[in-house]
C-alpha positions in Angstrom: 104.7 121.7 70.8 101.5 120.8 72.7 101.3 118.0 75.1 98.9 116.8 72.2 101.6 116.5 70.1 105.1 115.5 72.2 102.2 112.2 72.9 102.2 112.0 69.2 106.0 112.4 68.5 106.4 109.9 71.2 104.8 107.4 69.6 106.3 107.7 66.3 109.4 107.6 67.8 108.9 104.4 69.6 108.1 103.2 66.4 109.9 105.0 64.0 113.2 105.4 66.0 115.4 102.5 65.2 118.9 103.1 65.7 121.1 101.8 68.5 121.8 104.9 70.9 123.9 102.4 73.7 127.6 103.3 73.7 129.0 100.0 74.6 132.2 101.2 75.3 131.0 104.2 78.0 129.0 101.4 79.1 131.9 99.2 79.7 133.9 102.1 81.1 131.7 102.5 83.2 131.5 99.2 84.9 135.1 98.3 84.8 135.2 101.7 87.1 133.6 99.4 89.6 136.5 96.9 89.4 138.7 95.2 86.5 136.3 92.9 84.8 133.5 93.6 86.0 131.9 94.3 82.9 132.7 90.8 81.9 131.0 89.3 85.2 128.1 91.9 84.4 127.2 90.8 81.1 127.9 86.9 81.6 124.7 85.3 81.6 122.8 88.4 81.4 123.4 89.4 77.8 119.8 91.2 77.8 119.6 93.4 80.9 119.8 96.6 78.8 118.4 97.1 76.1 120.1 98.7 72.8 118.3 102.0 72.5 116.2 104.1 74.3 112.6 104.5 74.8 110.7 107.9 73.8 107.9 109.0 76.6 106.0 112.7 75.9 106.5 114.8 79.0 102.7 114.9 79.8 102.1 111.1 80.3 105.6 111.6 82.7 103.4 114.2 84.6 99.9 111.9 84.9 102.7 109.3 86.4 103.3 111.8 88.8 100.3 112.5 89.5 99.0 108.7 90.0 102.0 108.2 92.7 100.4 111.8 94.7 97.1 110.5 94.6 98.0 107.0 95.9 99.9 109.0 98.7 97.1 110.7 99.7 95.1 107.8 99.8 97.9 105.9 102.3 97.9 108.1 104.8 93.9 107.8 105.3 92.8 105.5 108.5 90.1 103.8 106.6 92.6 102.6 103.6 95.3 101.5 106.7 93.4 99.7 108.7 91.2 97.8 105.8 95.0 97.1 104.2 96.5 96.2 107.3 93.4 93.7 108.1 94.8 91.4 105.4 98.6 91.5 106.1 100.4 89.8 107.7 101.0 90.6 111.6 104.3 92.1 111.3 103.0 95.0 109.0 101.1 96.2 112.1 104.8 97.2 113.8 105.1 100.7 114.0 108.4 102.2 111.7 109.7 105.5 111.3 111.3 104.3 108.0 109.4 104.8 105.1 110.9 101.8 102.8 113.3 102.6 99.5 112.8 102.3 95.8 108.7 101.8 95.4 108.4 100.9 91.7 105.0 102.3 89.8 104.8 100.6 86.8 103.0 101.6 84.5 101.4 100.3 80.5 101.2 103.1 77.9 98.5 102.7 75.6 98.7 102.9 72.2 97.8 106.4 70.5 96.7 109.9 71.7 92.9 109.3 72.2 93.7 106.8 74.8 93.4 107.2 78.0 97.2 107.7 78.7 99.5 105.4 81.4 98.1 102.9 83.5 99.2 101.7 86.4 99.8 98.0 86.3 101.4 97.4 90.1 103.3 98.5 93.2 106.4 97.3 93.7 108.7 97.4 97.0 112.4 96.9 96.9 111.9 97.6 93.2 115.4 96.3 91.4 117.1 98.3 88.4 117.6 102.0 89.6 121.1 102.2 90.1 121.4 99.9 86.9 119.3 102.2 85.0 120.9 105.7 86.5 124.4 103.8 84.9 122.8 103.1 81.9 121.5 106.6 81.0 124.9 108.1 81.3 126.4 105.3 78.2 124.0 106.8 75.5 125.1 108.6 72.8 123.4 110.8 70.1 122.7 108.2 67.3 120.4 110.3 65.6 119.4 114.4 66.0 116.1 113.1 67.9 118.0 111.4 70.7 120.7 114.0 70.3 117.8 116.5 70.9 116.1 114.3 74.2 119.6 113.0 75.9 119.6 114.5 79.1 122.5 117.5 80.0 124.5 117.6 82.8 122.6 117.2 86.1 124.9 118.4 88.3 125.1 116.9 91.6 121.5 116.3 91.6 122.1 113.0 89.5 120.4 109.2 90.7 123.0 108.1 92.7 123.0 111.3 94.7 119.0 110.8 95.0 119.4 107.4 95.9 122.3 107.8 99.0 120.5 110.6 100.3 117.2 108.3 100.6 119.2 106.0 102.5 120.0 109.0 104.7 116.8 110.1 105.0 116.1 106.5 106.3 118.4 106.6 109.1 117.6 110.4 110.1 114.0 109.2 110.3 115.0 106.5 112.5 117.3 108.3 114.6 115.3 110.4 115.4 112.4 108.5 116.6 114.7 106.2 118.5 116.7 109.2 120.2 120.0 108.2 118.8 122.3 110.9 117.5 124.9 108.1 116.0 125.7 108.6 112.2 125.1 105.6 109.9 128.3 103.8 109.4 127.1 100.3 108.2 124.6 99.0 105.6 124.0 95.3 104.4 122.5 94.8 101.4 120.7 91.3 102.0 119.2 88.9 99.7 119.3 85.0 99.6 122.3 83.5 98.1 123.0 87.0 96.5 125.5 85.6 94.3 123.0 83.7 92.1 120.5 86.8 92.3 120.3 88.0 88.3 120.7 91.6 89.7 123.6 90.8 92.2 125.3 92.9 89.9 123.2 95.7 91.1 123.9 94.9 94.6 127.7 95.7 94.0 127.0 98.8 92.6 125.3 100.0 95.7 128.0 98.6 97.9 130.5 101.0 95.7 127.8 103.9 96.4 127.9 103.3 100.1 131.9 102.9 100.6 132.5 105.9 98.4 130.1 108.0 100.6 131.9 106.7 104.1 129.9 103.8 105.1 130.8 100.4 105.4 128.9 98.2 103.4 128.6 94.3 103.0 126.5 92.3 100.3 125.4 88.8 102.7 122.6 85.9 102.8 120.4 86.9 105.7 121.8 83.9 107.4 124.9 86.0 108.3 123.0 88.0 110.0 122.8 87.7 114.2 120.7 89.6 116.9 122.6 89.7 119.6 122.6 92.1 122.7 120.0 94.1 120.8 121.8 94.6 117.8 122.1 93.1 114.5 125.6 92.0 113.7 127.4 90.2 110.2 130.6 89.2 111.7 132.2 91.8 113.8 130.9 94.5 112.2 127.2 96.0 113.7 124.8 96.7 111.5 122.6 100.1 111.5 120.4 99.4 108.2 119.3 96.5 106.2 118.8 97.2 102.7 116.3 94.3 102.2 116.4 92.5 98.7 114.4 89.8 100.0 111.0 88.6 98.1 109.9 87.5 101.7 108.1 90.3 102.1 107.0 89.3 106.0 110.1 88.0 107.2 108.7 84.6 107.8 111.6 82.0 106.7 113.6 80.6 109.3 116.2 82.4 107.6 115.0 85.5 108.2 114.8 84.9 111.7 117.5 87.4 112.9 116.2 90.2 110.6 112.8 89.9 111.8 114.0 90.0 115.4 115.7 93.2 114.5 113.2 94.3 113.1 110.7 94.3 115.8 112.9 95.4 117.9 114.0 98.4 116.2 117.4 97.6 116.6 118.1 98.6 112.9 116.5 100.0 109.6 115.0 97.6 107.5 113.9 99.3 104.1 111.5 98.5 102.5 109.9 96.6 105.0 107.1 94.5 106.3 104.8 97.3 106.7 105.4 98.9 103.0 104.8 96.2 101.4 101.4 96.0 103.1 100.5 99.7 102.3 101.3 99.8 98.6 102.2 96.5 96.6 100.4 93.8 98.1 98.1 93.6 95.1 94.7 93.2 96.9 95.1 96.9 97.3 94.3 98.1 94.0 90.8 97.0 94.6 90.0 99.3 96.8 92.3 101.9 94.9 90.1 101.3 91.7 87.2 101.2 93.8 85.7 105.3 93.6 82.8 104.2 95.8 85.0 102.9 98.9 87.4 105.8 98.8 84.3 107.9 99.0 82.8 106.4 101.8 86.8 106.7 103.3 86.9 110.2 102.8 89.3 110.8 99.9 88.5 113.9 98.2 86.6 114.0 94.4 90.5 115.2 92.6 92.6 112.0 93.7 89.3 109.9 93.1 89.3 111.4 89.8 92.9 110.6 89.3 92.8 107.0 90.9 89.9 106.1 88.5 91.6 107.6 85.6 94.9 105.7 86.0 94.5 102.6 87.5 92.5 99.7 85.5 89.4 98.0 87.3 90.5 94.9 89.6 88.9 92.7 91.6 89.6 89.6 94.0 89.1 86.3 92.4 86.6 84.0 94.6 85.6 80.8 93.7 82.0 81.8 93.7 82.7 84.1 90.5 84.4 81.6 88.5 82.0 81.0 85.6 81.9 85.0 84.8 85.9 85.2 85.8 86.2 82.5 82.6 83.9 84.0 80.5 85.2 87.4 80.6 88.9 85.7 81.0 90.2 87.1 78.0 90.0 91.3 79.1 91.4 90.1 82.4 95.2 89.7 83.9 95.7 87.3 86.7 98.1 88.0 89.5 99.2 86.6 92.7 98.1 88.9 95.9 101.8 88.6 97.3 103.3 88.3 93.5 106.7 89.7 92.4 108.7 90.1 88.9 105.9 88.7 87.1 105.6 85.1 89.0 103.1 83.0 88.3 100.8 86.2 86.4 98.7 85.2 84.1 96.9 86.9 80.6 93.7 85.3 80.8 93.4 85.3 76.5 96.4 82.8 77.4 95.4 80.9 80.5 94.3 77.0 80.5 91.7 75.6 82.3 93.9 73.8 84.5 96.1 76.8 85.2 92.6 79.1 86.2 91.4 76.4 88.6 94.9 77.0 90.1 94.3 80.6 90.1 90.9 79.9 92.2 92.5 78.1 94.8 95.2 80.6 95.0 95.2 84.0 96.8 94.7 86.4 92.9 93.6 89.1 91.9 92.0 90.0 88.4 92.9 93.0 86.5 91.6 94.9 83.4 93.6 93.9 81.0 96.1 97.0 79.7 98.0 95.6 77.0 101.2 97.4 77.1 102.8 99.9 74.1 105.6 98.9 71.7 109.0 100.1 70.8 110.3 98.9 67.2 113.8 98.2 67.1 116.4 96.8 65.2 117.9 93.4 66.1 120.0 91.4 63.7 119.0 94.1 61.2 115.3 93.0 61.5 112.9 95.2 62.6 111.5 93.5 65.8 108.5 95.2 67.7 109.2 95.2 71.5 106.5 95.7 74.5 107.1 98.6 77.1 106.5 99.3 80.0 107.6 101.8 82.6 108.9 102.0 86.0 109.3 104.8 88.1 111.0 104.6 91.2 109.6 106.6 93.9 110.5 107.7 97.6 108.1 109.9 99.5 105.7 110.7 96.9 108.7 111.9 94.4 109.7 110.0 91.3 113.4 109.7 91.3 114.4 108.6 87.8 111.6 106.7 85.2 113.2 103.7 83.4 111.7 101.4 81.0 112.2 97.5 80.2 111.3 96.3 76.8 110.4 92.5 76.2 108.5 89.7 74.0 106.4 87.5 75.6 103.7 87.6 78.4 105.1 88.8 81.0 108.0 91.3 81.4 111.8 89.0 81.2 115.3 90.1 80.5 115.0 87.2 77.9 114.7 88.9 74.8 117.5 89.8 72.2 117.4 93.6 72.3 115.0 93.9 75.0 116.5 94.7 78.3 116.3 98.3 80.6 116.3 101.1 78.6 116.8 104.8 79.5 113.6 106.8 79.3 113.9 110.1 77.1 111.3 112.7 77.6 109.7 114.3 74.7 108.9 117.9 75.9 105.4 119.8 75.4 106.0 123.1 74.5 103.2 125.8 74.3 102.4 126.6 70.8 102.5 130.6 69.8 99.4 132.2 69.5 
């Protein structure tokens, strides 16, 4: 099979491939393993976060993913494309770290067919939510037809997610370690959000607290007002604290809240990941201007191939001034609105949907505006009606490498764990095979 044709099959399965491939029991098994009823908590309130079957992606659109997340790596590590990023952020970003921040999320639209011009990269997340959810969600799949039985993934071995996952958090500490000069081992992680019991992926949260524990370290869920610096450590209770897995949508530590953590912070007296400064070098979304932008990463100095790439795979945007408003409303309707600082789809906007009122908001707001990439489909089943989902894909990434791709499927304008049979859904891989001469 050519990489022609696994695009092709791929499609047709999305839209062909109806039948339910989520074993609810495995899936249940699996999270009672956590704790007795935790399945029931799980799926209490949330009774979309994963979807009913699985989504089909060809093998060659998973490489050009790949190869988007190289070529923006390249592109970060330029001086040009820091300091112009870092001129915009704000002042905390500029603190040096030797952490390099957990669970980027690419995400990515397909397009529709084989002549187009494959996946696009929509955004840059940091402290990207789902991955553990998603590496538990790929084991409870069965074989509910012989394509899935052919695409479900075999025995990984100790290689799997959550292996991936704790030994990112390792790599965090070492990193740290080592530039600090300590030779301690990490023996404490909090997982931080605000109010993390009312956080829709709290579940999540006590999945990696299981991770941690099981591996040695002690690990606490907690608001970041738990937190105290104090004799130059961070402390939740008795218990000192080495890293901070941060949850937190305040993305520079600025609430009072935060206060403690951003003292900590600054003074290196534990990890924080992701942090301040990742979220200035990839997912503030002012940066994908210069990213689409050929002629500025020429005058920086990035080479003709990851140009090439970047142009390929990442649609036109541009900053939204008041100055342009007139030909930002006439050409509204090929646009996407988003806030600079922006997060799970907050306050984005399709412009073929967007009210006057709402785009005079937009100008007085810090936006960009985005080529608009409508996103593919997956048909599915629900109530025994056909229902034709939108996809998109995630891939969460540490140091350049694509951990484990995971897609959501949704109705509406923006991406929500809303719609019946929408949810997470594993990602099969339709493989491209050379064809015999």
């Amino acid at each position: 099979m050519s990489s022609h044709h696994s695009i092709e099959l791929a499609d047709r399965l999305n839209a062909g491939c109806d039948c339910v491939s989520l074993d609810r029991a495995a899936l249940e098994a699996e999270l009672e393993r956590v704790s007795p009823g935790f399945h029931a908590e799980v799926m209490a309130g949330r009774p979309h976060l994963f979807a009913a079957s699985a989504a089909f992606v060809s093998a060659e659109h998973v490489r050009r993913m790949a190869r988007l997340v190289t070529a923006v790596e390249r592109v970060v590590v330029v001086a040009a494309y820091r300091e112009h990023v870092l001129s915009y952020a704000p002042e905390i970003a500029r603190h040096p770290t030797a952490a390099r921040g957990v669970f980027l999320g690419y995400d990515f639209h397909l397009g529709a067919g084989v002549a187009n011009s494959g996946p696009q990269l929509i955004e840059i997340n940091t402290n990207a939510g789902g991955g553990l959810l998603n590496a538990l969600l790929a084991r409870a799949q069965k074989a509910c037809c012989d394509d899935v039985e052919a695409l479900l993934p075999g025995d990984l071995g100790g290689d799997t997610p959550e292996h991936l996952f704790l030994e990112m958090f390792r790599a965090e500490w070492r990193a740290f370690a080592e530039a600090t000069g300590s030779h301690a081992q990490l023996t404490s992680i909090a997982i931080v959000d605000e109010a993390p019991l009312t956080q829709y992926l709290h579940p999540e949260f006590v999945l990696f607290q299981r991770l941690f524990e099981h591996a040695g370290i002690r690990a606490v869920i907690c608001d970041p007002r738990e937190l105290i610096f104090r004799d130059g450590a961070l402390w939740h209770g008795a218990t000192r604290i080495d890293l901070v897995y941060n949850r937190l949508t305040d993305f520079a530590l600025e609430a009072p809240q935060n206060s403690a953590l951003r003292r900590a912070y600054l003074a290196d007296a534990a990890v924080v990941t992701p942090h301040p400064q990742a979220h200035a070098l990839y997912a503030d979304k002012r940066n994908l201007v210069a990213l689409s932008d050929d002629a500025v990463l020429a005058a920086w100095g990035v080479d003709g191939e990851t140009r090439a790439t970047l142009a390929a795979k990442i649609p036109r945007t541009e900053l939204v001034v008041p100055g342009q408003a007139d030909d930002l409303w006439a050409r509204r309707k090929q646009l996407f609105f988003k806030p600079a600082a922006g997060y799970g789809s907050k306050a984005a906007y399709r412009g073929d949907k967007i009210t006057k009122r709402v785009f005079d908001e937009v100008l007085a707001g810090n936006y960009i505006a985005q080529a608009l990439v409508p996103p593919s489909s997956r048909t599915l089943r629900v109530d025994a009606e056909p229902v034709e989902l939108k996809l998109d894909l995630r891939n969460y990434v540490y140091a350049g490498h694509v951990q484990l791709i995971a897609a959501r499927l949704w109705q509406g304008q923006t991406t929500n764990f809303r719609t019946p049979g929408g949810g997470f859904a594993p990602v099969l891989t339709v493989p491209s095979l050379k064809v015999a001469a």
